[in-house]
LUMNU-197538 format. One record per residue (C-alpha): residue in three letters; residue number from 1; x, y, z. Coordinates in nm, 3 decimals. Each point is the difference from the previous one (the first is absolute). Layout:
<pts>
+-----+-----+---------+---------+---------+
! res !   n !       x !       y !       z !
+-----+-----+---------+---------+---------+
! Ala ! NUM !       X !       Y !       Z !
...
+-----+-----+---------+---------+---------+
</pts>
This chain:
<pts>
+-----+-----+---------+---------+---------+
! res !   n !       x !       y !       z !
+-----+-----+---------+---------+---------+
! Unk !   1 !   0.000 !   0.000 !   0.000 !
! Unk !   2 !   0.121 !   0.365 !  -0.123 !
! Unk !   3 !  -0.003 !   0.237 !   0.239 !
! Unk !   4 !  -0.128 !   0.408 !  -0.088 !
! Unk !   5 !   0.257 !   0.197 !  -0.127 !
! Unk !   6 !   0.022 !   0.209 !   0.262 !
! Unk !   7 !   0.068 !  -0.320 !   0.264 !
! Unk !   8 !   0.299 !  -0.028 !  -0.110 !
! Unk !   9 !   0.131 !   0.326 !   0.019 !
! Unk !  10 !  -0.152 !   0.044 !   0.355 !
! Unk !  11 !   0.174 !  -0.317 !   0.135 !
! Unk !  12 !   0.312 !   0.131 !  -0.154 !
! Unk !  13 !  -0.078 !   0.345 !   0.181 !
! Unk !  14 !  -0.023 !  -0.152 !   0.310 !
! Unk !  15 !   0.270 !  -0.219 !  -0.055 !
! Unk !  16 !   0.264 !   0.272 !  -0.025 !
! Unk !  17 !  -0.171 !   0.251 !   0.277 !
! Unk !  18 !   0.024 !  -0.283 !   0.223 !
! Unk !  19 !   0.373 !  -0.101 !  -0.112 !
! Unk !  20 !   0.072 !   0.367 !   0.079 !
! Unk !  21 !  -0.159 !   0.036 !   0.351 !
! Unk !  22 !   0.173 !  -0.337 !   0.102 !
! Unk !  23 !   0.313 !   0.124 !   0.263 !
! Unk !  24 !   0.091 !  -0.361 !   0.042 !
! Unk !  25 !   0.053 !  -0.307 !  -0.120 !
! Unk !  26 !  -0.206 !  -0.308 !   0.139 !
! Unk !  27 !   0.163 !  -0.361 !  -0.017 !
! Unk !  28 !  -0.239 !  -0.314 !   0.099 !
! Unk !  29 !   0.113 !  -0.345 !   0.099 !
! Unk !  30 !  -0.188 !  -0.114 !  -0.334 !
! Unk !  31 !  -0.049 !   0.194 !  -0.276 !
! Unk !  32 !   0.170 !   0.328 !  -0.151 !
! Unk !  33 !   0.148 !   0.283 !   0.119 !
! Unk !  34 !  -0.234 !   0.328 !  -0.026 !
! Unk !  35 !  -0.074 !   0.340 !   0.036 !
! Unk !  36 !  -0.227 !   0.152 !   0.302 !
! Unk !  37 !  -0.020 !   0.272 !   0.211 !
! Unk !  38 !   0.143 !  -0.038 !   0.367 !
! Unk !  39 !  -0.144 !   0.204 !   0.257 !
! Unk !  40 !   0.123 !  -0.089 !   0.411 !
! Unk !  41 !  -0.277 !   0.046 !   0.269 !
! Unk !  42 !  -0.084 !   0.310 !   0.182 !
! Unk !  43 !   0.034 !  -0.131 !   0.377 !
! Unk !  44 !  -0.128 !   0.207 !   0.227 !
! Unk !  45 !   0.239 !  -0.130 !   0.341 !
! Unk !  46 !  -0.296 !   0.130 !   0.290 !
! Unk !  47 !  -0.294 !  -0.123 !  -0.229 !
! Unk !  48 !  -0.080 !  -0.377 !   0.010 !
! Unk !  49 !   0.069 !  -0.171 !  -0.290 !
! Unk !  50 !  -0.261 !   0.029 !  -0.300 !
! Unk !  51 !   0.195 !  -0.067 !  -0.321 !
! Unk !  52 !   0.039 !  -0.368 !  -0.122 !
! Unk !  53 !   0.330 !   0.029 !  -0.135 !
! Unk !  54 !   0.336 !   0.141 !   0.034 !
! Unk !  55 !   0.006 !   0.125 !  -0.369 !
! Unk !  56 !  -0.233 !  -0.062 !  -0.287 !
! Unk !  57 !   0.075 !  -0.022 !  -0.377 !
! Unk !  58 !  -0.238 !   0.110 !  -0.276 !
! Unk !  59 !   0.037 !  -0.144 !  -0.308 !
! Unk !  60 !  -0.160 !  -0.097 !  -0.357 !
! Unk !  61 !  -0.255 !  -0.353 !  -0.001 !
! Unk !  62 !   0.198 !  -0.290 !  -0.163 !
! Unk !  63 !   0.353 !   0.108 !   0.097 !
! Unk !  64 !  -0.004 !  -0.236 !   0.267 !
! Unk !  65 !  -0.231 !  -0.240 !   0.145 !
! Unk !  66 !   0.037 !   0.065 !   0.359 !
! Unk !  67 !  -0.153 !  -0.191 !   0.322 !
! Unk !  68 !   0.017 !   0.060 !   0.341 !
! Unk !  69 !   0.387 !  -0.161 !   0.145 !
! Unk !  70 !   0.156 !   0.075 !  -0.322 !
! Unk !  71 !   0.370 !   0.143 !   0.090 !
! Unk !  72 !   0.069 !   0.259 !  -0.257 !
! Unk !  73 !   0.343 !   0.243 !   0.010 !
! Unk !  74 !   0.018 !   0.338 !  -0.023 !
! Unk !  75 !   0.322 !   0.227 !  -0.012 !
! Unk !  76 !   0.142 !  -0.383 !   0.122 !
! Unk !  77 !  -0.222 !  -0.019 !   0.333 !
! Unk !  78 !  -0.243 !  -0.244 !  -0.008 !
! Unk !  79 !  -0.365 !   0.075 !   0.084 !
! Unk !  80 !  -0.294 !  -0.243 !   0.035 !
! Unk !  81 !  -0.323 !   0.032 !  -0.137 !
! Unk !  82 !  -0.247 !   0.049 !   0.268 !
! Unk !  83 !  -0.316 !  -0.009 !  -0.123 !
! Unk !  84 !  -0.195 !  -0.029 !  -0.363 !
! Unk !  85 !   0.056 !   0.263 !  -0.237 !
! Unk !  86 !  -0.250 !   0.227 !  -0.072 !
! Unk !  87 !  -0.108 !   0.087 !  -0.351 !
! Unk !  88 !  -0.087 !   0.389 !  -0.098 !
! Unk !  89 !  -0.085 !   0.013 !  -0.349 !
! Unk !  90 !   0.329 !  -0.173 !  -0.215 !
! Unk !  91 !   0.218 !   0.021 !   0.361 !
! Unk !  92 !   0.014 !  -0.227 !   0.239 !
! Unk !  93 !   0.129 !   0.163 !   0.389 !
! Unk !  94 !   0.163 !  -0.213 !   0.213 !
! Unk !  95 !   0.087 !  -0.002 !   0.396 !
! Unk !  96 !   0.366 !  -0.160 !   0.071 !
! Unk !  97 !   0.183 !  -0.036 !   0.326 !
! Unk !  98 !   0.379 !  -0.041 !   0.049 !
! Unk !  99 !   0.146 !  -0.331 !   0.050 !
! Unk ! 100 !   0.243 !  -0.108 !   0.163 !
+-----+-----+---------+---------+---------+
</pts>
């Protein structure tokens, strides 16, 4: 099946904006390397915790195929996924924790 014309040059237009915003590069136990956008966790130290994760990663749908466990590296520090991504639109959000 063909998609519209204009499909294709909106996947590609998302495909480079996300490419650009990406400040790191994500590397799974399975699969390959890939772009994302790394942002570390606000943590308030009087406030009880309320955040899920250490650090969360933003990144495009079918990059990776991530579950919650998964070790993934980042800047060569390993992080575990701790919960399911969660899709907005083409991205996919998800919470990580550092491992040890």
């Amino acid at each position: 099946m063909d998609l519209a014309p204009f499909a294709a040059i909106e996947k590609n237009l998302a495909d480079v904006t996300s490419a650009m915003l990406s400040n790191v590069v994500v590397v799974p136990e399975v699969g390959r390397p890939f772009g994302a956008e790394f942002d570390l966790a606000d943590v308030d130290p009087i406030a009880p915790p309320g955040i899920i994760g250490d650090a969360q990663i933003v990144y495009r749908a079918g990059c990776a195929d991530l579950q919650p466990g998964d070790t993934v590296w980042i800047n060569e520090k390993p992080y575990r996924v701790a919960s399911d991504p969660s899709r907005d639109g083409g991205m996919l959000t998800a919470q990580l924790r550092e491992a040890s």
